[in-house]
N, C-alpha and C positions, 0 to 999 in steps of 0.2 A: 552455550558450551557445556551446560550441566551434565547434560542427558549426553551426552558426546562421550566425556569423559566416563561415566559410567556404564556405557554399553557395552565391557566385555573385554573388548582391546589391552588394559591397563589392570594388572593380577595388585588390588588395593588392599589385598590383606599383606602382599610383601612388604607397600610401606605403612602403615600403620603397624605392624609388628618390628621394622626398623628403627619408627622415631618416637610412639606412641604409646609404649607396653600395654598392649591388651589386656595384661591381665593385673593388671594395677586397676584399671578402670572397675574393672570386674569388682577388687577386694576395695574401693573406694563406692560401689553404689552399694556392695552388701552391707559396709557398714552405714551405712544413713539408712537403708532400708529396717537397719537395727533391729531382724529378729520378725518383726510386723507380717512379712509376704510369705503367704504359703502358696503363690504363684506371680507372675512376672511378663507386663508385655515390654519387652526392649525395641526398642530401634537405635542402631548406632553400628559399631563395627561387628560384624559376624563373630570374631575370633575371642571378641568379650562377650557376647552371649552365651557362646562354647563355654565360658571360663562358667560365666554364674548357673548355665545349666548341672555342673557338679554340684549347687549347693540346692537351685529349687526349682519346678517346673519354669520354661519361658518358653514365650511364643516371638518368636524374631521376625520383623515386618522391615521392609526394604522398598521403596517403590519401583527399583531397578532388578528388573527380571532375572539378568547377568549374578548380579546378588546374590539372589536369593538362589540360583542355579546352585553357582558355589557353595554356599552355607549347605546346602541339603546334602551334596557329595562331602565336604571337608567336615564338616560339623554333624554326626548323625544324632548328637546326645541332645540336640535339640528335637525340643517336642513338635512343635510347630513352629514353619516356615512357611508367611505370607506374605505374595509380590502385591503391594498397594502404597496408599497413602496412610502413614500411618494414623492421622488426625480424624481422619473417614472410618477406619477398622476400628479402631477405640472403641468404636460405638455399637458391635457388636461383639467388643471381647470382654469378658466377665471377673478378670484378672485382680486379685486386691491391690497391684502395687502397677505401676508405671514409670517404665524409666527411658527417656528419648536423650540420647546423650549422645558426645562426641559430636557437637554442633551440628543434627541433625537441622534445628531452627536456625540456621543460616541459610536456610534456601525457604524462610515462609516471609512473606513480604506485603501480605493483604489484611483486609481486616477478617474479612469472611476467613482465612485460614484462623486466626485466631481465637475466631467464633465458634468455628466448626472444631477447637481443639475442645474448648469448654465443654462444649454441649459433649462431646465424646468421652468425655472425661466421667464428665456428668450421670453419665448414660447409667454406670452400675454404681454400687459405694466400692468406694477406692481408700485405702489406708494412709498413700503416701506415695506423691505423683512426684518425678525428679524429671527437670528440664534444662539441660545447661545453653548458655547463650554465648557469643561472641561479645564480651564487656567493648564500647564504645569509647570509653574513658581511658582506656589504657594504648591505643592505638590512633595515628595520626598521620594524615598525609606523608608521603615520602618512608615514611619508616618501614622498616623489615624485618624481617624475624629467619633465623638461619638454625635448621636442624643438623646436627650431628650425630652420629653415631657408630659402633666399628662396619657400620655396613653400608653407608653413603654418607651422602649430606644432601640439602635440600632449602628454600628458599622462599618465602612469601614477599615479594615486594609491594607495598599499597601507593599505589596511582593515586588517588584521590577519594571522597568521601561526598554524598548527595542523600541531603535529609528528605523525605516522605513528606509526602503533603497528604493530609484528611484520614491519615491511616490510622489505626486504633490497636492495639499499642504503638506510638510512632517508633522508629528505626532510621540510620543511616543505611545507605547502599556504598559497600565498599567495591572501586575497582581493582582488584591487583592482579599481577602475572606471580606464577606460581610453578616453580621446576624441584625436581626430585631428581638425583641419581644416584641407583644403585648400581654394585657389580653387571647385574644381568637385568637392568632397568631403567630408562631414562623416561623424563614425563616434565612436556613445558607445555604452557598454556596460561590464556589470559581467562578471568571469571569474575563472578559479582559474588559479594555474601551481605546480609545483613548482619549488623551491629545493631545491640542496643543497651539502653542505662540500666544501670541496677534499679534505682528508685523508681525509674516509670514501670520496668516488671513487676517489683513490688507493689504498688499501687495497681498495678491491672489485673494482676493476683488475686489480695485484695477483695478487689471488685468484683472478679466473677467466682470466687469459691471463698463465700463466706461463712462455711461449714468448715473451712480449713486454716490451721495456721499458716502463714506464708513466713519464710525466713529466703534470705539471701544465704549462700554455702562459698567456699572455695572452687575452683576450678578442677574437674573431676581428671583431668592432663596436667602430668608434669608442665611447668615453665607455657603456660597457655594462657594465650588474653582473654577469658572466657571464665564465666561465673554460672556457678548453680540456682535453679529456684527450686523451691523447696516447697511443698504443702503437704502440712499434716492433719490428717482429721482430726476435728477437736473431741473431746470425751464430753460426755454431759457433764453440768457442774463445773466444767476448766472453767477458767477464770481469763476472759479477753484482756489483750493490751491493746492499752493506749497509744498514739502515736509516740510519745516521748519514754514510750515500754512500760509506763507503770500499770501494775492490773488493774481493770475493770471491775464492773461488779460481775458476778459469775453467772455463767447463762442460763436463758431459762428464765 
């Protein structure tokens, strides 16, 4: 149903501009970005990368062609607009900062994506990569979540929940049916997304970017079950924590 929903048919910046302020998201990565990025690959909602192209170069990547159409007519202040996968492109964009938000990682669900986000990552030096996830812990069978705003309302109901086997970092697969109505928009349908722990991202963090400090963040959406990963390149001489936070000896 993913690629359904995104082909074109369904104008996704009306609702994300309804229930999600676009440009909250915007003034919530500039500051974590705190100053660091004198360039930007995003992937997340088009209308937030309009917002941070006011502040620094960004390159906005979409895998959905429909996407990125729009972004190119609606949004000119963007620099660059590419239709791909953004895990794959990483690895030939040269960018200091990285930000895939607005639960772009609800549709990775293998291990090879997670690999292939590393190694992409990896590819150039990066200052400070932001990734927000679907938190697992805060969402549970039968439960719903209901948007309001002066311009519809809208509905996620979750069906149920099916844990990963041999997958690395592991995830739940959430089923839910999922409706929006606005004035001049209705939109129902059933989908999968992954969830996942805070502590297992941290840990697989961690493990593959040990040049970088890893911290868990807030949820970069108002009222969202969804947590930030955070990696910031360490300085020479910083000084590592321990598991229980206390410093290390300093690297090197």
């Amino acid at each position: 149903m993913s690629s359904e929903i995104y082909s074109g048919a369904i104008d996704w910046d009306k609702v994300y501009r309804a229930f999600h302020h676009p440009s909250r998201i915007a003034e919530c990565i500039l500051a974590e970005l705190n100053g660091s990025a004198d360039s930007v690959v995003f992937s997340g909602f088009a209308e937030t990368a309009s917002f941070l192209a006011d502040k620094l170069p960004v390159t906005f990547v979409d895998y959905s062609p429909s996407v990125t159409a729009r972004a190119r007519e609606r949004y000119p202040k963007l620099g660059e607009v590419l239709t791909g996968d953004v895990t794959q492109l990483l690895a030939l964009l040269p960018a200091t900062s990285v930000a895939i938000a607005c639960r772009i990682s609800a549709y990775w669900n293998s291990t090879e994506q997670f690999r292939r986000l590393a190694n992409s990552v990896l590819a150039f030096t990066r200052e400070r990569i932001l990734i927000d996830f679907f938190d697992r812990d805060l969402v549970e069978s039968g439960h719903s979540i209901a948007f309001n705003s002066v311009d519809g309302t809208g509905e996620w109901r979750f069906r149920d929940f099916k844990e990963s086997v041999g997958v690395t970092p592991p995830f739940s697969t959430a089923s839910l049916t999922v409706s929006y109505s606005l004035s001049d928009l209705n939109v129902g349908y059933e989908d999968h997304r992954s969830f996942f722990r805070r502590g297992v991202l941290e840990q697989w963090g961690r493990s593959m970017f040990p040049e970088y400090d890893v911290e868990i963040g807030k949820s970069l959406l108002d009222s969202d079950p969804s947590f930030l990963l955070k990696l910031v390149r360490k300085r020479a001489g910083s000084q590592p924590h321990a598991a229980d936070g206390t410093p290390g000896p300093p690297d090197g």
